[in-house]
N, C-alpha and C positions, 0 to 999 in steps of 0.2 A: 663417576659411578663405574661397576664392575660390571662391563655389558655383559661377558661371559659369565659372571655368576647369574645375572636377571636371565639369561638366555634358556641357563640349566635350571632355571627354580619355574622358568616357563614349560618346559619338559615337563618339569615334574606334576606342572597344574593341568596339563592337558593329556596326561597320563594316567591321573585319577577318576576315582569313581565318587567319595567324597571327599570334600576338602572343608576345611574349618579355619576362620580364622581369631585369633587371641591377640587384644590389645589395652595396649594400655595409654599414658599419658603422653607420651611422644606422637601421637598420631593426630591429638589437637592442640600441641601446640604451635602449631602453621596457622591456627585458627585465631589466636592469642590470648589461649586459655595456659594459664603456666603450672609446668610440672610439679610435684610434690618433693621430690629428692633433689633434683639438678641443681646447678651453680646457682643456678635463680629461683628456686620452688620454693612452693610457699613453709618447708619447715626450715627453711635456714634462718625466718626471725622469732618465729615461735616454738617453743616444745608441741608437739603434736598429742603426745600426753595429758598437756597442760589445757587444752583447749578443745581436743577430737577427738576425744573420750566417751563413751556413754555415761562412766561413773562422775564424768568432770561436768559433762553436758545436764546430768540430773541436779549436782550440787549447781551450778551458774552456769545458767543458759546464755546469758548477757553476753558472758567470757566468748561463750562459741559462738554468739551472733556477732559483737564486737570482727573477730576474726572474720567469720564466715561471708559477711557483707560485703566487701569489696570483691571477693570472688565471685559470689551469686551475681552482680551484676557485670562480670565478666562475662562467664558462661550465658548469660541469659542472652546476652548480644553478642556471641559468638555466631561465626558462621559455620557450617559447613565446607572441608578444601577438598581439594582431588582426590585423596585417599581415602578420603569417606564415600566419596561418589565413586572410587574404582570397585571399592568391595562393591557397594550398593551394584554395579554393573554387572559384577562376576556372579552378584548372587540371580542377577534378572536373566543372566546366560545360563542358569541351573547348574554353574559350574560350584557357586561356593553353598554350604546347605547350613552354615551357621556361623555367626558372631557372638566371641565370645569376649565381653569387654570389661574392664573395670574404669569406665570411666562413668560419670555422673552427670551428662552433659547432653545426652540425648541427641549428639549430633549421627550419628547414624544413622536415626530412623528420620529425622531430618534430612537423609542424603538420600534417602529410600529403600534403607534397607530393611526386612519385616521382620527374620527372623533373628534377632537380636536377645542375648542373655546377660540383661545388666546386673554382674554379681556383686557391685558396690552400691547398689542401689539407683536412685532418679530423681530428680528434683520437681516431680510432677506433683508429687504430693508431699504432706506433712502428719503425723502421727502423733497421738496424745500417748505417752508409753504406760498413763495411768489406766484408762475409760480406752482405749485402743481406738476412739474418733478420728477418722480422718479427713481432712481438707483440702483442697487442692490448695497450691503454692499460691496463685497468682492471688486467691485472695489476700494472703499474709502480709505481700508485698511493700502496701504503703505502708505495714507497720513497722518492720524488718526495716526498712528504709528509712523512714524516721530513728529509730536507735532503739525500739521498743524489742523486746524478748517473746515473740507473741505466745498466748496461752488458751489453751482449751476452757470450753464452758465448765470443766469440772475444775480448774484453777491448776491446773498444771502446765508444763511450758510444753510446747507442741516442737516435734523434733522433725525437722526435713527429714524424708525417705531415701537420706541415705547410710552410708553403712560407715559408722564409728568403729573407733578403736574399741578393743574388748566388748566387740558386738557379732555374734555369729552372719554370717552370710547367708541370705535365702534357700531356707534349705530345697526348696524343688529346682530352681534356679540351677542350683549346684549341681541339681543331680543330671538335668538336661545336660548342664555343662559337661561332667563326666562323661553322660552317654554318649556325646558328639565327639569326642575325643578317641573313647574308647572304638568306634570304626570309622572314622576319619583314615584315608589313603592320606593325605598330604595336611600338616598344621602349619600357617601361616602365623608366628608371631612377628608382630606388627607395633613398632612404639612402645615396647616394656621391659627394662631391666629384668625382669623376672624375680622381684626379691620380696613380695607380698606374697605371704604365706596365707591361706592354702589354693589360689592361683597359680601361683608358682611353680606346682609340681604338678599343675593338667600335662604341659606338654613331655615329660615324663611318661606319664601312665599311659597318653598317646604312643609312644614310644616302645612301651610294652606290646602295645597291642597289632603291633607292625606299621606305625605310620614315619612318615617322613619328615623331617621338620626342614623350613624354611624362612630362618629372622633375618628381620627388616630391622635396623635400630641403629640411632648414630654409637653408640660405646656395646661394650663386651655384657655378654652375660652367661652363665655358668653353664646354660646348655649350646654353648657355639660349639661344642670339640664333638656333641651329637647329630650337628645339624649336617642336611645332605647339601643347604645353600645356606651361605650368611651373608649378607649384602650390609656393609657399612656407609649408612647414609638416611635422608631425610626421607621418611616415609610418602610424604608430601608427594617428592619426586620421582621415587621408586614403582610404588602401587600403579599409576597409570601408565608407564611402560612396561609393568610385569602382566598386567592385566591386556592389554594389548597384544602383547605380542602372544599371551595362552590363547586370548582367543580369534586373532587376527582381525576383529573392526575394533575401528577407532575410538577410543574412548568418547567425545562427542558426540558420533554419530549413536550412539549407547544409551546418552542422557539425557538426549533431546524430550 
């Protein structure tokens, strides 16, 4: 790792007034939940089109349950790793005032973090997109799990809460997201390429508004040549010496 880059991105954490952080798929997969694009994510066997569509999810549900299942109960027994607990730390130090995530996986608020903005959605619930009925997940489960498409009482197929292709993103969601951007002193991206649109250009408009940026992430992404640190490396590993050394106690002594 780059100690002098964590040293200065520690600077810049304990220099601010607010700081924000934005993450994506890199940050659980230490948890061994696997990424969507990477050498290994899950579109390299399938079209994502073909499958994680809303238009595709209305025509055959089966098609996205088929896919979708082996993930769900990934995620489902996933844990929580270090970097979920660092943020969670930084935010119980009042140093970090928002998580801004596109992950689906709820480990966050699993790690304890509160103020969290899940802009791709949750798998807490499920949605009739007909009758707009909603259900919690866990009851679906045995059915999903058997092979079944589950469906709403009005006979329609009930969609998990979270956010498909050719599906707008929650629009209040978004707009908190913007607002924590737009006065954010320091943005922490965290675990994401940055190449989902309209996530993608939070830390931009951060940027506008005079914030600092500081990415964590193993590979390049288009806003490294604005950032004031980039740290090339496991999130996993990063987050709790970054978080440490901002606020000088121990990450453990933090989470007890």
């Amino acid at each position: 790792m780059d100690w002098a880059e964590i040293k200065h991105a520690a600077d810049l954490l304990q220099g601010a007034r607010s700081v924000v952080a934005l993450t994506g798929a890199g940050i659980s997969t230490p948890s061994g939940i696997p990424d969507f694009r990477g050498p290994k994510g899950a579109w390299q066997q399938v079209d994502p089109a073909e499958v994680a569509s809303l238009q595709q999810f209305l025509r055959n549900p089966r098609a996205f349950y088929d896919w979708f299942r082996p993930l769900l109960d990934r995620v489902l027994s996933a844990a929580p790793n270090a970097a979920h607990y660092a943020l969670a730390a930084l935010e119980q130090q009042k140093v970090l005032n928002a998580i801004i995530t596109q992950n689906f996986d709820g480990l966050h608020q699993r790690a304890g973090s509160r103020e969290v903005y899940e802009l791709h959605g949750h798998l807490r619930t499920a949605t009739c997109p007909e009758c707009e009925r909603q259900i919690p997940t866990h009851v679906l489960l045995p059915k999903i799990r058997r092979g079944e498409a589950p469906r709403c009482s009005c006979g329609h197929p009930l969609k998990p809460d979270v956010v498909l292709f050719d599906e707008m993103l929650p629009r209040g969601l978004y707009w908190l997201a913007r607002r924590a951007v737009e006065h954010a002193d320091v943005i922490i991206v965290a675990g994401t390429s940055l190449e989902v649109f309209p996530v993608s250009e939070l830390p931009a408009i951060g940027l506008r508004h005079g914030a600092k940026l500081i990415i964590i992430n193993t590979g390049p992404t288009h806003m490294d040549g604005c950032a004031e640190a980039v740290i090339r490396a496991d999130v996993a590993l990063v987050l709790p010496q970054l978080v440490e050394q901002a606020t000088g106690v121990p990450l453990l002594e933090r989470t007890r």
